[in-house]
TIRO-2110 file (N, C-alpha, C; in Angstrom, 1 decimal):
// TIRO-2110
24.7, 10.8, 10.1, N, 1, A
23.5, 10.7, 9.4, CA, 1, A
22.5, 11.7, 9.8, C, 1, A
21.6, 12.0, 8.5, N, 2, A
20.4, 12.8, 9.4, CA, 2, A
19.7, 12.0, 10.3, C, 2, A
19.6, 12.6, 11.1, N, 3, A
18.6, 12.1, 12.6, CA, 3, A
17.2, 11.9, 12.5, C, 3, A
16.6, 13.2, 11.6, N, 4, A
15.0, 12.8, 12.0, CA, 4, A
14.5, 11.9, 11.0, C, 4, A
15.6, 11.7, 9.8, N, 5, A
15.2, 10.5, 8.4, CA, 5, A
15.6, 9.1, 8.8, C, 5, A
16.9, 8.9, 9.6, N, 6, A
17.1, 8.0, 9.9, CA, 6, A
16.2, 7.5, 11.2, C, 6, A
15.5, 7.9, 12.0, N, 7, A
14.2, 7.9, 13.0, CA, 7, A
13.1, 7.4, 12.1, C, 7, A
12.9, 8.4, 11.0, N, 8, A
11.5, 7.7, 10.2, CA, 8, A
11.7, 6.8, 9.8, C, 8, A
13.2, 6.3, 9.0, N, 9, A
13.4, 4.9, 8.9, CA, 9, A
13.1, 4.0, 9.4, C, 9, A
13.3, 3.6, 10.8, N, 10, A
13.3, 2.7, 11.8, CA, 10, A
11.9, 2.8, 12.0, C, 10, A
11.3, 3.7, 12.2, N, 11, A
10.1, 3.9, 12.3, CA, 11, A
9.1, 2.8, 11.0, C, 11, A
9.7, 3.2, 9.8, N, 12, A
9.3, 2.6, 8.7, CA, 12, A
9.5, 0.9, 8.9, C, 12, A
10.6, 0.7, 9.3, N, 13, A
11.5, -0.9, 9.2, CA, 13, A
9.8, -1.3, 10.4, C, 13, A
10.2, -0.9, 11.7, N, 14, A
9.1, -1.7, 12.3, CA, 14, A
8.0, -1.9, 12.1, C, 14, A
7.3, -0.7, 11.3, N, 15, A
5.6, -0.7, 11.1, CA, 15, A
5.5, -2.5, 10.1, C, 15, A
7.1, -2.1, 9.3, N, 16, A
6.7, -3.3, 8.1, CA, 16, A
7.2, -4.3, 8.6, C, 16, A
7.8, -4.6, 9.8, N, 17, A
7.7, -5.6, 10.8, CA, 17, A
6.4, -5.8, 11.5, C, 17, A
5.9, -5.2, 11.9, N, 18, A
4.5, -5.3, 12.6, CA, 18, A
3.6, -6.0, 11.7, C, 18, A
3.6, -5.4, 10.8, N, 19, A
2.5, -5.8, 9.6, CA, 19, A
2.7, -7.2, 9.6, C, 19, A
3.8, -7.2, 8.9, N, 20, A
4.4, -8.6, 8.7, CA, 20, A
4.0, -9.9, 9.9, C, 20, A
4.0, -9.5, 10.8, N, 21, A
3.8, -10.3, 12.2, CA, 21, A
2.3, -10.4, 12.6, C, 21, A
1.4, -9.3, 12.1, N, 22, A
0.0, -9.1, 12.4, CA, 22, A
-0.7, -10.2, 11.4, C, 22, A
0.1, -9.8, 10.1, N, 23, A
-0.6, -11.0, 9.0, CA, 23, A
-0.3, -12.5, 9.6, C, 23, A
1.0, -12.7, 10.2, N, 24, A
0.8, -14.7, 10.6, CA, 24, A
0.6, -14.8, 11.5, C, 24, A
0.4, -14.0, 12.6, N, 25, A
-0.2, -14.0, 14.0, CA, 25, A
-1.8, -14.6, 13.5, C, 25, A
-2.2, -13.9, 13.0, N, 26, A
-4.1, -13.5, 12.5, CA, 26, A
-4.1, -14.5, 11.7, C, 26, A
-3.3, -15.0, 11.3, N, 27, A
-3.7, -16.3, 10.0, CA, 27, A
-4.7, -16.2, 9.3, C, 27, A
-4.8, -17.4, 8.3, N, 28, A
-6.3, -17.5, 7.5, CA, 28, A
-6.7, -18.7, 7.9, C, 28, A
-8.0, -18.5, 7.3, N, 29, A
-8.8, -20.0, 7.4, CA, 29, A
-9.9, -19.9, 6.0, C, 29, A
-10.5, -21.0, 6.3, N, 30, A
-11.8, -21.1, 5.2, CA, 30, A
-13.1, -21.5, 5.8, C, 30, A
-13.9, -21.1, 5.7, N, 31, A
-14.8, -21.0, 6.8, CA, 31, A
-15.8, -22.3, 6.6, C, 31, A
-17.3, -22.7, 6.7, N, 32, A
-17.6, -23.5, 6.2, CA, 32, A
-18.8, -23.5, 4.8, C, 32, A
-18.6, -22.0, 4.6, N, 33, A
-19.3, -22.0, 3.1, CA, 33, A
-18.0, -21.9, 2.0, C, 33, A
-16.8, -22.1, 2.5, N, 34, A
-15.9, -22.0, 1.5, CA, 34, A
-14.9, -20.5, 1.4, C, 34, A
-15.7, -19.5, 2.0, N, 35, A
-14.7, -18.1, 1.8, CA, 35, A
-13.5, -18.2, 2.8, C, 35, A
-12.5, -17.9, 2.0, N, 36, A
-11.6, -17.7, 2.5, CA, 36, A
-11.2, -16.4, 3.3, C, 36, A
-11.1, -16.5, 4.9, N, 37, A
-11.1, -15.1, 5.3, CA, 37, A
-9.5, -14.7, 6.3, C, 37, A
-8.9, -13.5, 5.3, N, 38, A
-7.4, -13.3, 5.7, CA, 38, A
-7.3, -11.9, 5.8, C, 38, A
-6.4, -11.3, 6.7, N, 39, A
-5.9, -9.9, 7.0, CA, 39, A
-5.2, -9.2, 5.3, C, 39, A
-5.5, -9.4, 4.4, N, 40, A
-4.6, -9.1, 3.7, CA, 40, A
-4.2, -7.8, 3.4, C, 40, A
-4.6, -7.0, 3.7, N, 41, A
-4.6, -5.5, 4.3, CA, 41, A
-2.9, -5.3, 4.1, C, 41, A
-2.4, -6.6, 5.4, N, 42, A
-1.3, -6.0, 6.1, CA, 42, A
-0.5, -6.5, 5.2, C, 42, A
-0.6, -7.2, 4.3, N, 43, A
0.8, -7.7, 2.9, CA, 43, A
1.1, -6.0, 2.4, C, 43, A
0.4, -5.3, 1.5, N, 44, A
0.9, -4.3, 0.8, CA, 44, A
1.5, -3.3, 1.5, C, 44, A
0.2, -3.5, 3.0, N, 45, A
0.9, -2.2, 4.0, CA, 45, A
1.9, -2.5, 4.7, C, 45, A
2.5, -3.2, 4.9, N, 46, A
4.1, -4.1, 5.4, CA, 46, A
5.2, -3.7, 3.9, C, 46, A
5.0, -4.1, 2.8, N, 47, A
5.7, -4.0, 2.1, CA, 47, A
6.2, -2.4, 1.5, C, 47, A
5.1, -1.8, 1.8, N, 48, A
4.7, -0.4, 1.5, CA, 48, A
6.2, 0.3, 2.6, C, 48, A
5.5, -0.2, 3.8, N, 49, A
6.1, 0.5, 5.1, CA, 49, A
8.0, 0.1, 4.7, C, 49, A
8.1, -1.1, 4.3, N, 50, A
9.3, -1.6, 4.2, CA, 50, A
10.1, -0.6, 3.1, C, 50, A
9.7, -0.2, 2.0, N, 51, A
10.0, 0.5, 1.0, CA, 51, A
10.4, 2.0, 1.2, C, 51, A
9.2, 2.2, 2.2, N, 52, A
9.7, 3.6, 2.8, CA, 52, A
10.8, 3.6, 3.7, C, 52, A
10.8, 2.8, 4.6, N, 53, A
12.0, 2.8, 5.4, CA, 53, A
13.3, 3.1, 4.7, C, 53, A
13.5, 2.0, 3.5, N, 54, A
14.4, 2.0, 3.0, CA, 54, A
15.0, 2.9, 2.1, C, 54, A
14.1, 3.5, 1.4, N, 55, A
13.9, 5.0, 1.1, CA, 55, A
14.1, 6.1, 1.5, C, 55, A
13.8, 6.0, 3.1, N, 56, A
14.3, 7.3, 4.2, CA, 56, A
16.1, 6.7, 4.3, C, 56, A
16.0, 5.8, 4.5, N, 57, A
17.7, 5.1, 5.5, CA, 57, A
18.7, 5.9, 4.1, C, 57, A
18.0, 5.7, 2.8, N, 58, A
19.1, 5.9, 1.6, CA, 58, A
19.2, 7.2, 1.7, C, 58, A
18.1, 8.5, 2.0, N, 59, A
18.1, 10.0, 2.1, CA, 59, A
18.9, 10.3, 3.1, C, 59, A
19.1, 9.3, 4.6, N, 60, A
19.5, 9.7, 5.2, CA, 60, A
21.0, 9.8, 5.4, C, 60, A
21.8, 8.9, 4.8, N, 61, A
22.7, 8.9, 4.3, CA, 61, A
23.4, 9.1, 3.1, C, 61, A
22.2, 10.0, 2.4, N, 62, A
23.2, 10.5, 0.8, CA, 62, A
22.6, 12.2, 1.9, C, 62, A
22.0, 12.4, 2.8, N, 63, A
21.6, 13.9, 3.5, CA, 63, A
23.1, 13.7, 4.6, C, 63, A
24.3, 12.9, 4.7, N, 64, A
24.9, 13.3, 5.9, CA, 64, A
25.7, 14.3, 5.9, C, 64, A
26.2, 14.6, 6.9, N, 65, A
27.2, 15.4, 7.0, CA, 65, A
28.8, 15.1, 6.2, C, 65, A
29.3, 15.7, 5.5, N, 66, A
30.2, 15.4, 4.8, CA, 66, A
31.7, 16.0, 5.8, C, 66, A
32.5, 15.4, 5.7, N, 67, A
33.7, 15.8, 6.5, CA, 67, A
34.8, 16.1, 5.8, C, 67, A
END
């Protein structure tokens, strides 16, 4: 496989792990005027990161070395 796509990959996979973990770590609540206050930040950027990952992992294996 290529090495430095399959690197970004993993790279990718954790960030959208992290995210993923930051958002239920952080939870939500509702406060006592009623607003609801949540990280939601980290849903698109988790999903985002996850997309890329998998995006690099597929380059990096249609980029391998052929034998």
């Amino acid at each position: 496989m290529h090495r430095p796509l399959l690197i970004a990959s993993l790279i990718g996979f954790a960030a959208g792990f992290a995210c993923w973990w930051l958002y239920q770590w952080n939870g939500s609540y509702v406060d006592q005027d009623g607003v609801l206050h949540e990280q939601f930040g980290f849903i698109p950027l988790g999903v985002l990161s996850f997309v890329l990952g998998f995006v690099l992992l597929v380059l990096a294996w249609l980029l391998r070395p052929k034998k």
